[in-house]
Structures are given as structure tokens and as C-alpha cells.
C-alpha positions as CSV (number, residue, x, y, z in Angstrom):
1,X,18.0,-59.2,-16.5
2,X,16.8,-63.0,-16.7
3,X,15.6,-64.9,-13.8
4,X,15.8,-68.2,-15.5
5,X,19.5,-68.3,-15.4
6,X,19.9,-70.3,-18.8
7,X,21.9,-68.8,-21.5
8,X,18.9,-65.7,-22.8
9,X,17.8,-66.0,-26.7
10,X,15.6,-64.3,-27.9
11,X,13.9,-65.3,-31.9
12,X,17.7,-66.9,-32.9
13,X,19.2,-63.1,-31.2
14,X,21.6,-63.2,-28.4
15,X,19.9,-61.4,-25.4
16,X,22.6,-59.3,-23.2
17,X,23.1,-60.2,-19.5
18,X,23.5,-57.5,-17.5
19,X,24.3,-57.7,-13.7
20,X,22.2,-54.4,-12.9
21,X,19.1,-53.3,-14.2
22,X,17.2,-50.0,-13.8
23,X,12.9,-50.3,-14.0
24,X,10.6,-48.2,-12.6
25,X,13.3,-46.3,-10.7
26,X,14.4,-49.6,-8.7
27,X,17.8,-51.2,-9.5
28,X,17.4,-54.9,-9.7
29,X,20.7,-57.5,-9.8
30,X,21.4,-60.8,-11.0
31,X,21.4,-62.3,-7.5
32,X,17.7,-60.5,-6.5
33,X,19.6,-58.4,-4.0
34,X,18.8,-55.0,-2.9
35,X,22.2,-53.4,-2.2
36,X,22.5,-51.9,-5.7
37,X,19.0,-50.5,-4.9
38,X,19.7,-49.4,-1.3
39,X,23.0,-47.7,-2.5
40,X,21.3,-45.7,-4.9
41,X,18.5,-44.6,-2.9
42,X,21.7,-43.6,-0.2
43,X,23.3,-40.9,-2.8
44,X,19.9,-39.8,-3.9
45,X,19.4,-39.4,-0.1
46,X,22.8,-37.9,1.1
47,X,22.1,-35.6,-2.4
48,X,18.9,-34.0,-1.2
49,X,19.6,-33.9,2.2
50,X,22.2,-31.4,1.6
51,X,19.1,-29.0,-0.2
52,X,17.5,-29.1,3.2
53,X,20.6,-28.4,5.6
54,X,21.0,-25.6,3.7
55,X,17.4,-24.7,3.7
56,X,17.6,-25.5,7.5
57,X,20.9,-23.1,7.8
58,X,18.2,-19.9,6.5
59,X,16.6,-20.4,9.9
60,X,13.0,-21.8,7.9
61,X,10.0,-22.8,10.2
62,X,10.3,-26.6,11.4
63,X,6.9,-27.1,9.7
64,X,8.0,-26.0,5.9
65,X,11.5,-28.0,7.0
66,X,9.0,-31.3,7.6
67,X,7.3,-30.2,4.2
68,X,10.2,-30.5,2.7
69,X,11.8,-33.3,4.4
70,X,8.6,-35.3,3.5
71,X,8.1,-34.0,-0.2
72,X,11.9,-34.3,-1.4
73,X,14.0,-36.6,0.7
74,X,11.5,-39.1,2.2
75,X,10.0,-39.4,-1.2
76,X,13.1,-40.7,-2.7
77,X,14.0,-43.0,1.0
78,X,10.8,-44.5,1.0
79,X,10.1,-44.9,-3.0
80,X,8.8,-48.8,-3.3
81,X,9.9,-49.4,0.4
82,X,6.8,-52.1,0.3
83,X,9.0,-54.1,-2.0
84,X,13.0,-53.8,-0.9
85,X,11.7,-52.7,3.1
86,X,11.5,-56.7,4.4
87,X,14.4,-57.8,2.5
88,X,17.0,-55.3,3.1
89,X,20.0,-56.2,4.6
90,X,20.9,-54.7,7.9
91,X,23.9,-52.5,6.8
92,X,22.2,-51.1,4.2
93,X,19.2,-50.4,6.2
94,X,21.4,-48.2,8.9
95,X,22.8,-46.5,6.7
96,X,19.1,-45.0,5.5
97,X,18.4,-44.3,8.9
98,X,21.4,-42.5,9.5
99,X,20.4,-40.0,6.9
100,X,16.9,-40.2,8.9
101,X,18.6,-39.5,11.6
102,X,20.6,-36.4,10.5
103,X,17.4,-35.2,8.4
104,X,15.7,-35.2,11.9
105,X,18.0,-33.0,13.6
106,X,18.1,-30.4,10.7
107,X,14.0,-30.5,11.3
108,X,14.5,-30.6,14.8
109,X,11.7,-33.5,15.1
110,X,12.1,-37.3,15.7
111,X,11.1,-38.7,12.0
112,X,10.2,-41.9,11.6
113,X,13.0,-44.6,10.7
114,X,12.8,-47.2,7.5
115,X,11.2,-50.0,9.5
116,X,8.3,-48.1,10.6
117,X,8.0,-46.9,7.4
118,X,8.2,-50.1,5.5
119,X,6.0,-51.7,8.5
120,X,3.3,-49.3,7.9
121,X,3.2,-49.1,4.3
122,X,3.2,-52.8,3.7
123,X,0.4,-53.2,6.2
124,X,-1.6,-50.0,4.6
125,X,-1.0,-52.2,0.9
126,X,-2.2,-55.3,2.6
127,X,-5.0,-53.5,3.9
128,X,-5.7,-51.6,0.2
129,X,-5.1,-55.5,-1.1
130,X,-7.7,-57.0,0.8
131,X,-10.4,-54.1,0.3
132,X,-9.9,-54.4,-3.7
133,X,-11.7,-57.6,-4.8
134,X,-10.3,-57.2,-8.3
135,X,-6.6,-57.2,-7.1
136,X,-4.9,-60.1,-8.2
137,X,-3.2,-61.1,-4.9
138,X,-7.1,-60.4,-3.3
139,X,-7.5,-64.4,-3.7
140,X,-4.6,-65.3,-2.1
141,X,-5.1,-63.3,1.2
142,X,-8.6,-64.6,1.7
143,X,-8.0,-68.3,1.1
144,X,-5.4,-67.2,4.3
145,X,-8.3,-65.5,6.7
146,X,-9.3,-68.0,9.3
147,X,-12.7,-68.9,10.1
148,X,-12.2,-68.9,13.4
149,X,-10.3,-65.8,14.5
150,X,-10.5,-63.6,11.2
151,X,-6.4,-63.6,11.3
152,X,-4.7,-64.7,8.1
153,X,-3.1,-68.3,8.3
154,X,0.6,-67.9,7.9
155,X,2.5,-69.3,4.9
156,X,5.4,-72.0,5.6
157,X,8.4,-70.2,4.4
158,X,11.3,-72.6,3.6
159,X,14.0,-69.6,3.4
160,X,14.8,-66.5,4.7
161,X,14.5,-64.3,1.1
162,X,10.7,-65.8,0.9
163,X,10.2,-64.9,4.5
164,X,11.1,-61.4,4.4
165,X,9.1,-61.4,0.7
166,X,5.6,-59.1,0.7
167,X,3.3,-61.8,1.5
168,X,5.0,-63.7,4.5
169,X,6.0,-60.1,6.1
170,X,2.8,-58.7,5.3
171,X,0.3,-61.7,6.7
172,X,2.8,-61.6,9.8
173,X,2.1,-57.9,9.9
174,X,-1.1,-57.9,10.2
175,X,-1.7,-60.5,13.0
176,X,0.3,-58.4,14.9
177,X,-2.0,-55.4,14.7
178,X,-4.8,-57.2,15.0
């Protein structure tokens, strides 16, 4: 996939465009949307959710349900929820905590839905971010901390897709907690 949007050569070759792509287990389109991703994620989801209904249906303890739930289905909800968790659309989003939900009620615990999730990761990455002086986005979170109050200076966002983007979401993340 090419973000360039020109016609792709590569050394006199003819590159292919594809509409999806598949990297590091994340599907990424041509339009920098996540529904291919989120729809993916979902049958993964609905797929392993089935493993623990009928792990629930053997009357297991709630705590090696959670174990499970946490190891196997929120693993595969959740993977790179730091990157797709600020810009997913709203449909897409309710439909991963509707599996949530139902994985809950085969627990028999509340678990916590894809915002919080996505909330408290990107926060914990900001956090990681700002501790690691060799990270390459250290830089661009400190020339952000104010003087005065020790809260980062928020960026001006000119759309919605760079708003909802890591650095925005996380900068306006942590003001709030602080």
C-alpha cells in the first residue's frame, strides 16, 4: 500500500496497488481507515469467544474464565489498540464491546470496554514515551510540557483523523489525569 497516491514504480517495475494490506497483524486500507482492521479483529473475537462459552458451559471457576478471557480473547480485542483505539469509528467500536459485553456475562464479571482500554493503554505508552529519553517521539512530548503547570501544550489539530491520531489523543489524555 502507497500513501503517496501517485502511480507506484519501483527501479522501471510496476509496483501493485492493493486496497488492503496485512502488517504486523493490522489490516491497513487505501483510505487509512480502520474498518478492515476492526472487522477482522470482530471474527477473531466472535471466533474465540465461542472457546470460552464453551469453557464457561463446564461450570470452570470465574478466575481461570478471566484468565482466559484476558490471555485469548482480549489479547486479540486489544492487539495495537494504542494505534486504531482513537480513530475507530463508532459502529465498529460497539460492535467490540458487544463481544465485551457477552464475554463478561460468560465470566460473570463487568470487563472493561475498548475505550477504557484504549484510554489506558495510550496513556501507559505516553507515560513509557516520556520516561524513555531515547524514544524517538521523547522530543516531541517535551518541547509540549509547560513551564508553568508541567501539563503538555496541546497541538492545533486542523481535522478530525489527526485529532483522534496518538499524539493529539494522548497529550489530551494526559491533562486529564493530571
Amino acid at each position: 500500500m502507497l500513501l503517496n497516491w501517485s502511480i507506484p514504480k519501483s527501479k522501471g517495475v510496476d509496483v501493485e496497488v492493493v486496497r488492503t494490506y496485512k502488517y504486523l497483524g493490522l489490516q491497513l486500507d487505501d483510505r487509512l481507515d480502520w474498518t478492515a482492521n476492526m472487522g477482522a479483529v470482530h471474527r477473531k473475537g466472535q471466533s474465540r469467544l465461542y472457546f470460552l462459552r464453551r469453557l464457561g458451559s463446564f461450570n470452570i471457576c470465574k478466575k481461570l474464565l478471566h484468565m482466559f478471557y484476558q490471555s485469548v480473547v482480549a489479547s486479540v480485542l486489544f492487539y495495537a489498540v494504542v494505534c486504531w483505539g482513537g480513530s475507530s469509528k463508532k459502529r465498529d467500536a460497539a460492535r467490540l464491546d458487544r463481544l465485551v459485553r457477552r464475554a463478561g456475562s460468560v465470566v460473570g464479571t463487568e470487563l472493561d470496554s475498548l475505550v477504557t482500554v484504549a484510554e489506558r493503554r495510550t496513556l501507559d505508552k505516553l507515560l513509557s514515551i516520556l520516561d524513555n529519553t531515547h524514544h524517538p517521539l521523547h522530543n516531541t512530548f517535551s518541547r509540549q510540557r509547560s513551564v508553568f503547570s508541567g501539563r503538555l501544550l496541546s497541538q492545533s489539530c486542523s481535522t478530525n483523523r489527526h485529532s483522534n491520531s496518538f499524539v493529539p489523543l494522548a497529550i489530551r489524555l494526559y491533562n486529564s489525569s493530571q
